[in-house]
py3Dmol code that shows the C-alpha trace and the ligand (Angstrom):
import py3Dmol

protein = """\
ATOM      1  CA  UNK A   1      69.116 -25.808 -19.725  1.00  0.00           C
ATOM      2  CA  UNK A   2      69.965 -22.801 -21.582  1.00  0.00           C
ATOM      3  CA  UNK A   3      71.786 -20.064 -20.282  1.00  0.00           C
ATOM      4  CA  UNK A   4      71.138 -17.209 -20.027  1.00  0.00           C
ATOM      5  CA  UNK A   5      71.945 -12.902 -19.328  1.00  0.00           C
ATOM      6  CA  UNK A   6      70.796 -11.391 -17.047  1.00  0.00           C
ATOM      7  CA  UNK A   7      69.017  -7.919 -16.475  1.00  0.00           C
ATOM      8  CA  UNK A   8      70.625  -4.861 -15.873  1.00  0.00           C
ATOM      9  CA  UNK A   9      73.815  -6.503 -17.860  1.00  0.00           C
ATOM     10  CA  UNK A  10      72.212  -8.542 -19.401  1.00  0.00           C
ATOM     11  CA  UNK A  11      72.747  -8.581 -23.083  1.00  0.00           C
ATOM     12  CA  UNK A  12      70.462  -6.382 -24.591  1.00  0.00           C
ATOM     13  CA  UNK A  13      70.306  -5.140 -28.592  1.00  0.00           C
ATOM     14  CA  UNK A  14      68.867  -1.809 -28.750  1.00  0.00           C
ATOM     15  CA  UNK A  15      65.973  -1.832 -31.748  1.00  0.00           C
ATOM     16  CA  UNK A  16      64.986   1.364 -33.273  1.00  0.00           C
ATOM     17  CA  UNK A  17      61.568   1.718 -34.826  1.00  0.00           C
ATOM     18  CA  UNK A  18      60.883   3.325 -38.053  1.00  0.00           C
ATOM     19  CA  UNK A  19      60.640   7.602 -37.145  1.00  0.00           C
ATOM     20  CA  UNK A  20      63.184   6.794 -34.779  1.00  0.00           C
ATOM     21  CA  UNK A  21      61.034   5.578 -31.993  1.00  0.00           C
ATOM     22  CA  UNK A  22      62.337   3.147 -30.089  1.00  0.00           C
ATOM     23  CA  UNK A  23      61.291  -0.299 -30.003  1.00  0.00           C
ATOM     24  CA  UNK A  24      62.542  -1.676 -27.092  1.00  0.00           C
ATOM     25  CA  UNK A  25      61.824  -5.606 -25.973  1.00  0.00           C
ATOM     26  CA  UNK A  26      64.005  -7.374 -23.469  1.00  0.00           C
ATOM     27  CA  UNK A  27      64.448 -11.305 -23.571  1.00  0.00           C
ATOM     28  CA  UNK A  28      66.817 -12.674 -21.661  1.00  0.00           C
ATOM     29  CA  UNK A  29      67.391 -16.106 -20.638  1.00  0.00           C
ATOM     30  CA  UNK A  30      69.816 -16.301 -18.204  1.00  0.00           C
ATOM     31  CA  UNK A  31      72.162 -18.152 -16.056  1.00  0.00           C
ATOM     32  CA  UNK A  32      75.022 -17.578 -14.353  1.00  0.00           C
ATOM     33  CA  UNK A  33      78.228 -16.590 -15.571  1.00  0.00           C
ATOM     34  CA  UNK A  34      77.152 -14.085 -18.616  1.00  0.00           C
ATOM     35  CA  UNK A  35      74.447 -11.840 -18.305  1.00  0.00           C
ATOM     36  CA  UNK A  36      73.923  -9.474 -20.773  1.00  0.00           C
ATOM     37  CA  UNK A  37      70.968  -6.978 -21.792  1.00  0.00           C
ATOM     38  CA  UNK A  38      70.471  -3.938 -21.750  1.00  0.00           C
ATOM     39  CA  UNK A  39      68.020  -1.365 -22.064  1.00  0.00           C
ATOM     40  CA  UNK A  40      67.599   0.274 -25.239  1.00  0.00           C
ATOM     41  CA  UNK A  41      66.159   3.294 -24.782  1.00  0.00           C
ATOM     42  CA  UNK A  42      65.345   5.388 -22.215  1.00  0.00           C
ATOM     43  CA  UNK A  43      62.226   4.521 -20.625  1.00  0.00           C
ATOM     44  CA  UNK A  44      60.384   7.968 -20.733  1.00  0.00           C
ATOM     45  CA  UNK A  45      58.365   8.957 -18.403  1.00  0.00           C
ATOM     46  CA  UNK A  46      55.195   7.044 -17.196  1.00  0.00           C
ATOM     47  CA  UNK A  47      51.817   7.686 -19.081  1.00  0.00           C
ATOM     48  CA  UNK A  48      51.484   6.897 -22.807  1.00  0.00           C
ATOM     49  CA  UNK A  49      48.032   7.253 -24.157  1.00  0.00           C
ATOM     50  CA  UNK A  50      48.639   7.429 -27.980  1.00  0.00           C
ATOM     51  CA  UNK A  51      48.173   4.312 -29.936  1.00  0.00           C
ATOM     52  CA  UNK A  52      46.635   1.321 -29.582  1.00  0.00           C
ATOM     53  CA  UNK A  53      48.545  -0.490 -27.553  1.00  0.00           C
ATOM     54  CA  UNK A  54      47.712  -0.748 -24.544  1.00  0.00           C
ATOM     55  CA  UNK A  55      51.059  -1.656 -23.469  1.00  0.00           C
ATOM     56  CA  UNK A  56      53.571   1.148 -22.685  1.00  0.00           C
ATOM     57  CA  UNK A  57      56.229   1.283 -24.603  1.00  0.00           C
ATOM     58  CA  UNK A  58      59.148  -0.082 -22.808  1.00  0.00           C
ATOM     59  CA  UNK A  59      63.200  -0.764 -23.556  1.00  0.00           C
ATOM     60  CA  UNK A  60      63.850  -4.107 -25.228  1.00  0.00           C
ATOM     61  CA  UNK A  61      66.397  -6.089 -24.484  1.00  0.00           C
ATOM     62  CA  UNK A  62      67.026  -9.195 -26.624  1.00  0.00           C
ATOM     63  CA  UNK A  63      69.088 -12.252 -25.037  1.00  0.00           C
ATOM     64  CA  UNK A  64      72.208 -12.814 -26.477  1.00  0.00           C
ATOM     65  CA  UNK A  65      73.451 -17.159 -26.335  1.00  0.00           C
ATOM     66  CA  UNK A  66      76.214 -16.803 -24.239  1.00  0.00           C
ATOM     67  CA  UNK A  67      78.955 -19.056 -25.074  1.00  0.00           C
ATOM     68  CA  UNK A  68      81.063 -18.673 -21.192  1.00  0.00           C
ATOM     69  CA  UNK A  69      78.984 -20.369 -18.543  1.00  0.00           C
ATOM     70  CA  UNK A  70      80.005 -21.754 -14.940  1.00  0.00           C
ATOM     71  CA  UNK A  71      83.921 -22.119 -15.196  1.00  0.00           C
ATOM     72  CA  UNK A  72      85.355 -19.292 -13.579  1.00  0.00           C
ATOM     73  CA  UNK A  73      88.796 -19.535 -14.003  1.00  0.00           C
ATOM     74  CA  UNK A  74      88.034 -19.483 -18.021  1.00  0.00           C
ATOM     75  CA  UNK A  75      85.985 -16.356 -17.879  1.00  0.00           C
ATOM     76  CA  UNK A  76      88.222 -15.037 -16.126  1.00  0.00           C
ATOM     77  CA  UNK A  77      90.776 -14.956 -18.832  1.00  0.00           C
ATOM     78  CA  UNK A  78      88.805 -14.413 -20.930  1.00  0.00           C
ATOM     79  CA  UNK A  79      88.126 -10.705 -19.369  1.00  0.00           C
ATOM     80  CA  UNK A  80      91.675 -10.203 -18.986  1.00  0.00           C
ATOM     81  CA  UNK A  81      92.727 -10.638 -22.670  1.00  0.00           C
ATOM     82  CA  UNK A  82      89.327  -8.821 -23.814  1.00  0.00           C
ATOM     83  CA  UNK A  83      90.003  -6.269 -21.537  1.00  0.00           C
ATOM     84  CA  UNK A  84      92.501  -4.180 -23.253  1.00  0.00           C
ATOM     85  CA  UNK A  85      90.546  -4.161 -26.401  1.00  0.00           C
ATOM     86  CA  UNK A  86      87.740  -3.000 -24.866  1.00  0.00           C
ATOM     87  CA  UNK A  87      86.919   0.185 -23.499  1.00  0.00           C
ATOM     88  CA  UNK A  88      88.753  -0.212 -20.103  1.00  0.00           C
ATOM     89  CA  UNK A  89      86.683  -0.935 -16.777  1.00  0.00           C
ATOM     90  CA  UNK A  90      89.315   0.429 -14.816  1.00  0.00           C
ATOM     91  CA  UNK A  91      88.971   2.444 -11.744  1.00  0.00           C
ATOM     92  CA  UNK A  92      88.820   5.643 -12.546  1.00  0.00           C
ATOM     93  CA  UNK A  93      88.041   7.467  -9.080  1.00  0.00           C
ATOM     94  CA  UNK A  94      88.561   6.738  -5.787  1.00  0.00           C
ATOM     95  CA  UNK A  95      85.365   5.137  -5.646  1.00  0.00           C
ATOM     96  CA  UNK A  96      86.341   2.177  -7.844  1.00  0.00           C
ATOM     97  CA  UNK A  97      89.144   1.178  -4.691  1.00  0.00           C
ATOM     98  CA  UNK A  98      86.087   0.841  -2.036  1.00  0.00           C
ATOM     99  CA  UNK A  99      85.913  -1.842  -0.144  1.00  0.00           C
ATOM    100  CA  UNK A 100      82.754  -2.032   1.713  1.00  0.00           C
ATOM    101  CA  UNK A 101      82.307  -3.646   5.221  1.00  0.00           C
ATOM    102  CA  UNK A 102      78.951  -6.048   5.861  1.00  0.00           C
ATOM    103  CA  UNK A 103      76.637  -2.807   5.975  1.00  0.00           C
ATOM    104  CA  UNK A 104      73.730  -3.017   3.966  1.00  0.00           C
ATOM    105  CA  UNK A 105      73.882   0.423   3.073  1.00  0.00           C
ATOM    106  CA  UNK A 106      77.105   0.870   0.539  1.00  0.00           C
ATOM    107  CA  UNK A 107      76.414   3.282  -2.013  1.00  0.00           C
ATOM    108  CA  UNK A 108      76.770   1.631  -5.586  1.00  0.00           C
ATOM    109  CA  UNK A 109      75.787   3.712  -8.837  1.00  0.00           C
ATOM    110  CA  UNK A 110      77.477   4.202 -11.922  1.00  0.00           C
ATOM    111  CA  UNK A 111      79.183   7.233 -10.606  1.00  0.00           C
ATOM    112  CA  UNK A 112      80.424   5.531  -7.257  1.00  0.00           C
ATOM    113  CA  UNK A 113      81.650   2.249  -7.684  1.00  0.00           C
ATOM    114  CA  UNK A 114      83.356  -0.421  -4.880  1.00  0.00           C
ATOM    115  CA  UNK A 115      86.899  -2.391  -5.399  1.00  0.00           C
ATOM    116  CA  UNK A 116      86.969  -4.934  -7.643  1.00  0.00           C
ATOM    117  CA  UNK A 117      88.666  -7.047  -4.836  1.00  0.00           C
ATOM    118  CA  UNK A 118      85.599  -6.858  -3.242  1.00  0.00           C
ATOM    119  CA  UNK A 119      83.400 -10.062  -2.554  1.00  0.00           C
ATOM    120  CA  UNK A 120      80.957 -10.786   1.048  1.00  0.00           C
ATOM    121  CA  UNK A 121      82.552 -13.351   3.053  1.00  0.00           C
ATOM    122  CA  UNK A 122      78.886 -14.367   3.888  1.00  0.00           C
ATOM    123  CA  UNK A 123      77.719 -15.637   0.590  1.00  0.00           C
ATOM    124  CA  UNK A 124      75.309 -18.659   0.587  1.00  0.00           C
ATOM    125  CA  UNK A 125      73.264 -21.346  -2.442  1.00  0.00           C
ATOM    126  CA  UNK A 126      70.190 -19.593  -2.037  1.00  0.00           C
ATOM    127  CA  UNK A 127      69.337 -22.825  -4.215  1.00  0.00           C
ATOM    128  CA  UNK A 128      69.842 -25.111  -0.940  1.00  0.00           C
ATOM    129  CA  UNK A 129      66.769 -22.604   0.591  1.00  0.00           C
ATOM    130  CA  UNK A 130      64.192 -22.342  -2.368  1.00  0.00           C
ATOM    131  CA  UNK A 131      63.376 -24.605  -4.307  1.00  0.00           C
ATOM    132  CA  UNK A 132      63.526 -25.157  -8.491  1.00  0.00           C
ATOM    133  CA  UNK A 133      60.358 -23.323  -9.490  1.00  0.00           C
ATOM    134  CA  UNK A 134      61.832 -20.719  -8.075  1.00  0.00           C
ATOM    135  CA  UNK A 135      65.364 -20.943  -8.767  1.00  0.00           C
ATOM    136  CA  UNK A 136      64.417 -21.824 -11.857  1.00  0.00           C
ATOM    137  CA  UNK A 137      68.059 -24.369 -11.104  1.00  0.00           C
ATOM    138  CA  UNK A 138      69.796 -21.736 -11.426  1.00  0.00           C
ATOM    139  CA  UNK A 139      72.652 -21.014  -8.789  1.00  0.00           C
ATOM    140  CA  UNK A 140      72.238 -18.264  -6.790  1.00  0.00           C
ATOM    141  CA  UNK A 141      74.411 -16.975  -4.599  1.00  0.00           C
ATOM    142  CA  UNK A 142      72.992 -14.217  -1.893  1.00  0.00           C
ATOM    143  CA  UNK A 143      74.566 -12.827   1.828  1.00  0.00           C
ATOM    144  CA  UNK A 144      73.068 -14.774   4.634  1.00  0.00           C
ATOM    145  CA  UNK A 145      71.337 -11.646   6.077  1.00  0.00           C
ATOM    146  CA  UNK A 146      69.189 -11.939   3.005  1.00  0.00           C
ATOM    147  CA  UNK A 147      67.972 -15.443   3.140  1.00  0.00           C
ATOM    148  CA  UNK A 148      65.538 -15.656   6.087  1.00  0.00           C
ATOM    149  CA  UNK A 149      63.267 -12.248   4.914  1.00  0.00           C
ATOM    150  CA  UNK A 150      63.747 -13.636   1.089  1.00  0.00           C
ATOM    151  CA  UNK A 151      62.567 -16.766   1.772  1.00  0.00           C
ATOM    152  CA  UNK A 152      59.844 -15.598   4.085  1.00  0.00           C
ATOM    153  CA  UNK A 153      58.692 -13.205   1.107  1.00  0.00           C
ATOM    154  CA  UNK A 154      58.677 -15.610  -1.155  1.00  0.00           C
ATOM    155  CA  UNK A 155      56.976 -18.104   1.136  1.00  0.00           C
ATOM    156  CA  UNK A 156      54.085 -15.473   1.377  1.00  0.00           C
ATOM    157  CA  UNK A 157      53.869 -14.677  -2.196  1.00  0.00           C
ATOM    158  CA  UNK A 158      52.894 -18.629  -2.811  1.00  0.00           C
ATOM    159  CA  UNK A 159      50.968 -18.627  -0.222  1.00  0.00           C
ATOM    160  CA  UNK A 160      48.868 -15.662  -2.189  1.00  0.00           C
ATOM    161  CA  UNK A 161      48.715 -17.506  -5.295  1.00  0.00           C
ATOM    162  CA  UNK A 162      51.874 -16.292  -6.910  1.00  0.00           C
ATOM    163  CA  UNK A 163      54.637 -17.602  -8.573  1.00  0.00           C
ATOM    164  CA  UNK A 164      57.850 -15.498  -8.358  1.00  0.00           C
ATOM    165  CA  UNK A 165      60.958 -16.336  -9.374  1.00  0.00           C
ATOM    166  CA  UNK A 166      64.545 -15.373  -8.573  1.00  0.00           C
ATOM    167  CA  UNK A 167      66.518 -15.380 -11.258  1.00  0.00           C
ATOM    168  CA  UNK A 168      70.301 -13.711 -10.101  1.00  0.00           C
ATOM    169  CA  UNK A 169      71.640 -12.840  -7.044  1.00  0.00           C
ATOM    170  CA  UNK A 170      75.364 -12.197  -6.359  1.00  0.00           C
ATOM    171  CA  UNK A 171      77.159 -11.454  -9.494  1.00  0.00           C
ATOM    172  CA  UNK A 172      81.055 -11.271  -9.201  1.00  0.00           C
ATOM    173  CA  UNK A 173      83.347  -8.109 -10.285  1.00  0.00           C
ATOM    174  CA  UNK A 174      84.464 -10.782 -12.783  1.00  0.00           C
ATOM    175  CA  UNK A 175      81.176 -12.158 -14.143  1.00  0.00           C
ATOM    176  CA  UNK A 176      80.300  -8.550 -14.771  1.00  0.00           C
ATOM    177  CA  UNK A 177      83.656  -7.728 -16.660  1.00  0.00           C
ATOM    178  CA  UNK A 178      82.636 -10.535 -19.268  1.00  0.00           C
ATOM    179  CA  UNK A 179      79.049  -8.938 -19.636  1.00  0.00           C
ATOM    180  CA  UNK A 180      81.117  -5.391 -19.300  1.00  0.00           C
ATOM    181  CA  UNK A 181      83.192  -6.215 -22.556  1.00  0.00           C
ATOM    182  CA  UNK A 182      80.413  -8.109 -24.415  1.00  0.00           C
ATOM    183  CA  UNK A 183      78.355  -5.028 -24.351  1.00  0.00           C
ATOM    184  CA  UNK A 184      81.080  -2.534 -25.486  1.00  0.00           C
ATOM    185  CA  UNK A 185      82.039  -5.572 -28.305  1.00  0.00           C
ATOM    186  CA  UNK A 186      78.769  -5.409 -29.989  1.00  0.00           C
ATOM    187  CA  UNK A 187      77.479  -1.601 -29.342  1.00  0.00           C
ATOM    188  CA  UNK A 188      80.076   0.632 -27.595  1.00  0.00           C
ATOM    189  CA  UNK A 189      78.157   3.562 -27.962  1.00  0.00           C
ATOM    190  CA  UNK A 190      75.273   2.763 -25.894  1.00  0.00           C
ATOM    191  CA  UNK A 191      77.587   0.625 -23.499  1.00  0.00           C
ATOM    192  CA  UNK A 192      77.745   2.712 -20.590  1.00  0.00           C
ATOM    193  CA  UNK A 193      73.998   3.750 -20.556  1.00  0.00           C
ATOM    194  CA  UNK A 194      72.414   0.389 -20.846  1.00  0.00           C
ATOM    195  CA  UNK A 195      75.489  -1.949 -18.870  1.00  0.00           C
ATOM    196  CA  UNK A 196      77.037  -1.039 -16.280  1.00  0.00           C
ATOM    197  CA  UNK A 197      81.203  -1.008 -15.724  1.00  0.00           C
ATOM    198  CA  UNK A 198      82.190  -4.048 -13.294  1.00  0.00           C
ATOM    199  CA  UNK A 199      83.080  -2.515  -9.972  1.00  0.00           C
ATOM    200  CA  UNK A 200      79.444  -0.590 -10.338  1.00  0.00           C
ATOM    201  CA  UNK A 201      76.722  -3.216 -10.334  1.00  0.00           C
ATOM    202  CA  UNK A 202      74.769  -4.017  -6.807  1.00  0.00           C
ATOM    203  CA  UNK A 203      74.460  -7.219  -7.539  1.00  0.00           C
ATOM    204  CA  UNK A 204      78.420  -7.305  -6.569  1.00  0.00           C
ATOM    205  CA  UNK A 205      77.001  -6.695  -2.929  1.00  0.00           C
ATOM    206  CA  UNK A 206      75.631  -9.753  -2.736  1.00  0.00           C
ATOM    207  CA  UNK A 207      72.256  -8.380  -1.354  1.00  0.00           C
ATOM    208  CA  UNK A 208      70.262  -7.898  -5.177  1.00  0.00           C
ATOM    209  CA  UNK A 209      68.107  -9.856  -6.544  1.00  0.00           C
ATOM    210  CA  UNK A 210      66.710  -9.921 -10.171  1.00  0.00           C
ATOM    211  CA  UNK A 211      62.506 -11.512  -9.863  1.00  0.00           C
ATOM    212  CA  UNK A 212      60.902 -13.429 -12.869  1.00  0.00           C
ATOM    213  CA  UNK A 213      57.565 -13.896 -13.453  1.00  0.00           C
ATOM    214  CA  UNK A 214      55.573 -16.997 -15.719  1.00  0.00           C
ATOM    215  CA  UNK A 215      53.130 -14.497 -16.940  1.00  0.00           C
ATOM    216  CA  UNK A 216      56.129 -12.263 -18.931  1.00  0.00           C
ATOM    217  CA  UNK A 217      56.390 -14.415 -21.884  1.00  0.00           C
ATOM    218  CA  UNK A 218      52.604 -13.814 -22.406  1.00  0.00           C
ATOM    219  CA  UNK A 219      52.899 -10.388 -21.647  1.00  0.00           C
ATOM    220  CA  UNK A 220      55.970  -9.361 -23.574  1.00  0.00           C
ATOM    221  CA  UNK A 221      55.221 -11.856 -26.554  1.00  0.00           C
ATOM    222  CA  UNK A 222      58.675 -13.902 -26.143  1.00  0.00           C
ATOM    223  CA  UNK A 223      58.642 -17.125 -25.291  1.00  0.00           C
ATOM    224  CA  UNK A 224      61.980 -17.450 -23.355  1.00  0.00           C
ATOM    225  CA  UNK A 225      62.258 -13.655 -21.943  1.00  0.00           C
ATOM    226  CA  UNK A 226      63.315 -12.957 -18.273  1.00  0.00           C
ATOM    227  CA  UNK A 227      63.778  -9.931 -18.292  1.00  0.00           C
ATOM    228  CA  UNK A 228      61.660  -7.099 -19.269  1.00  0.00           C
ATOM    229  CA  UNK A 229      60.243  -3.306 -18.363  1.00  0.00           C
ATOM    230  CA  UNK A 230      56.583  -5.148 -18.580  1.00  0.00           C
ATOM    231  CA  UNK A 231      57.730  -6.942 -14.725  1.00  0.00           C
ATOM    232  CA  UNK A 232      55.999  -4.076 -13.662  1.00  0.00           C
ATOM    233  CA  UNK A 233      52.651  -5.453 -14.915  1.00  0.00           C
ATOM    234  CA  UNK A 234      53.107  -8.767 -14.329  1.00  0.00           C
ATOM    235  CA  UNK A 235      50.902  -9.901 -11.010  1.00  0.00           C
ATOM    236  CA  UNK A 236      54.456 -10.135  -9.544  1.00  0.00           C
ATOM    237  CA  UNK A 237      56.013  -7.489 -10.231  1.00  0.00           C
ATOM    238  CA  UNK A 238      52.792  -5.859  -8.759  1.00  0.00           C
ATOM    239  CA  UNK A 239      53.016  -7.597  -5.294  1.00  0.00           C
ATOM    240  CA  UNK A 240      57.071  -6.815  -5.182  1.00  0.00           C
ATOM    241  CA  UNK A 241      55.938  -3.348  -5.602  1.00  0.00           C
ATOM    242  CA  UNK A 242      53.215  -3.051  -2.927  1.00  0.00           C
ATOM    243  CA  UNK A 243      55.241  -5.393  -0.173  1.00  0.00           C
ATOM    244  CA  UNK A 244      58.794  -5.950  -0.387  1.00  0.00           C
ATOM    245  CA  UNK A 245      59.660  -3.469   1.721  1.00  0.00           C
ATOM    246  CA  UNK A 246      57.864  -5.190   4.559  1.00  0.00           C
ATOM    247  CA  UNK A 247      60.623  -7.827   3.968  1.00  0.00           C
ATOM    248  CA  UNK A 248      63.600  -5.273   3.647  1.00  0.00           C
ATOM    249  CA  UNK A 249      63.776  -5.051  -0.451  1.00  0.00           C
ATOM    250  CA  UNK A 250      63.479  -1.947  -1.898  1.00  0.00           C
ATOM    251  CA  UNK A 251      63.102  -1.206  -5.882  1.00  0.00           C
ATOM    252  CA  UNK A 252      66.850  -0.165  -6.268  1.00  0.00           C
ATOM    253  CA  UNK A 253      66.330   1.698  -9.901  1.00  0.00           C
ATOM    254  CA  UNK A 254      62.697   2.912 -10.487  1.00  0.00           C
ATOM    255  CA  UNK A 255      61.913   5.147 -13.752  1.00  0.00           C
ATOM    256  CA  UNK A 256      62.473   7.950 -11.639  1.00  0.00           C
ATOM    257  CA  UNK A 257      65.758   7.553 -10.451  1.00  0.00           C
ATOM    258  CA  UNK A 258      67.898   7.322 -13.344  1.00  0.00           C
ATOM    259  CA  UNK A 259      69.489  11.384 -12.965  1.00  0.00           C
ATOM    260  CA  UNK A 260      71.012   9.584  -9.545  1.00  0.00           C
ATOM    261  CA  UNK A 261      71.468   5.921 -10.184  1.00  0.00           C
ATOM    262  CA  UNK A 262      72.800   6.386 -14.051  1.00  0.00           C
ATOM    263  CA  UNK A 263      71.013   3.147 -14.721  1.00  0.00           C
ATOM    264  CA  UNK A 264      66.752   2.795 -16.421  1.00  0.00           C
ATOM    265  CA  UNK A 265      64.345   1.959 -14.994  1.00  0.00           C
ATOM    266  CA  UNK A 266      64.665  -2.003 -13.480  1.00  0.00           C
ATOM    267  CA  UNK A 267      61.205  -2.958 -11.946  1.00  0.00           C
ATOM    268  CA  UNK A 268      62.449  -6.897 -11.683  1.00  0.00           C
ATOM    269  CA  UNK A 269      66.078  -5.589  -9.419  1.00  0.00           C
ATOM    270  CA  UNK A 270      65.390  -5.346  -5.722  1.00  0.00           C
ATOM    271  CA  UNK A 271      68.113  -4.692  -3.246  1.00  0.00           C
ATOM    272  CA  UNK A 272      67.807  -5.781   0.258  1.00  0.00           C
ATOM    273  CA  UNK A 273      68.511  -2.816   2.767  1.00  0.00           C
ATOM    274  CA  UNK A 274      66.624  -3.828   6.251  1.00  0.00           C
ATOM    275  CA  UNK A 275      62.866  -3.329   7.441  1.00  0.00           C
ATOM    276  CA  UNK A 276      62.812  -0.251   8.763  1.00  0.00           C
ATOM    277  CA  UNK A 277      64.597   1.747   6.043  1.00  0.00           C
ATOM    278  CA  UNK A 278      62.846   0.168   3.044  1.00  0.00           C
ATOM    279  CA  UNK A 279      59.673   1.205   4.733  1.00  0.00           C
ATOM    280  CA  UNK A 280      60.415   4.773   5.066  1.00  0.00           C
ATOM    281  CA  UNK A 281      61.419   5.019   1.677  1.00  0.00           C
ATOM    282  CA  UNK A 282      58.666   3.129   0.762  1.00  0.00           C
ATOM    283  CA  UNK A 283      56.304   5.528   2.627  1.00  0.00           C
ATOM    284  CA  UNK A 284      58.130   8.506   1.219  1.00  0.00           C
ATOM    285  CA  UNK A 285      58.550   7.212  -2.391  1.00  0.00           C
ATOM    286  CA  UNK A 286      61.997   7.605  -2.356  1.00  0.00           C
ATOM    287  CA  UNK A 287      64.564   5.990  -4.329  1.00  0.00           C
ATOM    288  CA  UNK A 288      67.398   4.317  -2.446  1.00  0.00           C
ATOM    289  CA  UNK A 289      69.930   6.383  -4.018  1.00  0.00           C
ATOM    290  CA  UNK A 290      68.232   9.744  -3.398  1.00  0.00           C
ATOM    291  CA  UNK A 291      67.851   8.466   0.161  1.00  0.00           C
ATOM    292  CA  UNK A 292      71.926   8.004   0.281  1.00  0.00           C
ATOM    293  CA  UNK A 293      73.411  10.678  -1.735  1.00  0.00           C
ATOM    294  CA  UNK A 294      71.191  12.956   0.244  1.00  0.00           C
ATOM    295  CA  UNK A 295      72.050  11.626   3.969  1.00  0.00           C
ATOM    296  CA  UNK A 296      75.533   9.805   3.242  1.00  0.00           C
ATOM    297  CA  UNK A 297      79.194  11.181   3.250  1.00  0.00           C
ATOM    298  CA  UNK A 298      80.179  11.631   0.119  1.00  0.00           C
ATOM    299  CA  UNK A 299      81.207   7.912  -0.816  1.00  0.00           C
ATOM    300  CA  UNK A 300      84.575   8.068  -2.273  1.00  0.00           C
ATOM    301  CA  UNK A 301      86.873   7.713   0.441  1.00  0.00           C
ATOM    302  CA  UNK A 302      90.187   6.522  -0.753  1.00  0.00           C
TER     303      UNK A 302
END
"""
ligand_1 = """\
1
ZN
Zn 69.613 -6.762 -11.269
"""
view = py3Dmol.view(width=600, height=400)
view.addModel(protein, "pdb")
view.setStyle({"model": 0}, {"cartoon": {"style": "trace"}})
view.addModel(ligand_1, "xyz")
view.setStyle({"model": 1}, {"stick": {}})
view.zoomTo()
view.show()
């Protein structure tokens, strides 16, 4: 099966319309070891009335054939030779030496990131809990707190007549080095908007998921796209939106957040924080992030 990017760093090739609008599609095919993508353009605000489409105009991301799948130890090196040729993902603060403990609550934006010794002990094959239409046969890693309310949400969105996917879970500090120095290789300008520096992705918590949808292809216009701002539309996308806080996932980077998280809007990335607080920021419309940098110690703690 092909493999594939991811979202957030997922490979992504920025596409500029004539009169400098931007034309923004995502497609992404993903798998595990290189993701890839990134927005292209800022995803302005919500309404857009203009033109005929009826579509709003969202950030494109185009998959990018990743040559590095599953092996590890290749990748790896891989990172470590590119590394020096690449804009560095080095610490650069305090931040970038956290090590966070089993809380689901570690604050992780592109201004505070964690260690990049850091990996949950708890990690399980979320592939040996759901089954290939929804794995897609990918393999997923996730924390063990996160299977029983995943796997009860996605139980209950079958039983509605859906068809989610989960397309990425836990994504090691290394996996996102590779996608880290792919980006800056092909577009270092945009790099650090649309991708984020390893050390500074949630997925590295091991409580993030990235959600797929059948109806995106049809939606987007792309036969093999995973990825893309149009999530939000798809019947999916809509039920993730209305529920998944009644399971503990909240939307970790919604159009509105991107002054605090430093990453655009991500309607298919939900982060898994616990009942009771996803509900209240649910009920408050409240980012995560907002929620944290406005009730949390300042997170760089050497
Ligand atoms: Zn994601």
């Amino acid at each position: 099966m092909k493999q594939g990017l991811f979202c957030v760093f997922c490979i992504i090739v920025m596409v500029w319309v004539s009169g400098c609008q931007p034309a923004t599609a995502v497609s992404i095919t993903h798998p595990s070891a290189t993701p890839t993508a990134v927005a292209t353009v800022p995803p302005t605000a919500t309404s857009t009335s203009t033109s005929s489409a009826t579509l709003p105009p969202p950030p494109t991301f185009t998959a990018v054939p990743s040559s590095t799948p599953t092996a590890i130890p290749s990748a790896t090196a891989t990172i470590a030779a590119t590394a020096t040729a690449v804009p560095s993902p080095t610490p650069t603060s305090a931040c970038d030496l956290r090590i966070p403990g089993d809380a689901l609550d570690t604050v992780v934006t592109l201004q505070y990131g964690i260690s990049r010794d850091y990996a949950p002990a708890d990690l399980v094959s979320l592939n040996d809990y759901l089954p290939y239409r929804v794995t897609q046969g990918y393999p997923i890693e996730i924390r063990q707190p996160v299977v029983e309310p995943l796997v009860q949400m996605i139980e209950d969105m079958e039983a509605a007549g859906l068809h989610p996917e989960v397309l990425s879970g836990y994504r090691s500090y290394s996996a996102q080095s590779i996608a880290w120095a792919k980006w800056n290789e092909k577009n270092p300008e945009t790099a650090a908007i649309v991708s984020a520096p390893p050390g500074h992705s949630e997925h590295q918590l091991g409580t993030t998921l990235d959600f797929g949808s059948p109806e995106l292809p049809d939606l987007v216009g792309e036969e093999d796209i995973e990825f893309h701002t149009y999530f939000y539309m798809t019947s999916e996308g809509q039920w993730l939106l209305a529920h998944a806080h009644e399971y503990g996932f909240t939307l970790s980077y919604p159009r509105e957040a991107f002054e605090l998280t430093g990453f655009y809007y991500e309607p298919w990335h939900y982060r898994y924080i616990g009942v009771e607080l996803a509900t209240t920021l649910h009920e408050q419309g409240l980012a995560f992030t907002a929620y944290q940098l406005a009730n949390f110690p300042e997170p760089c703690i050497p």
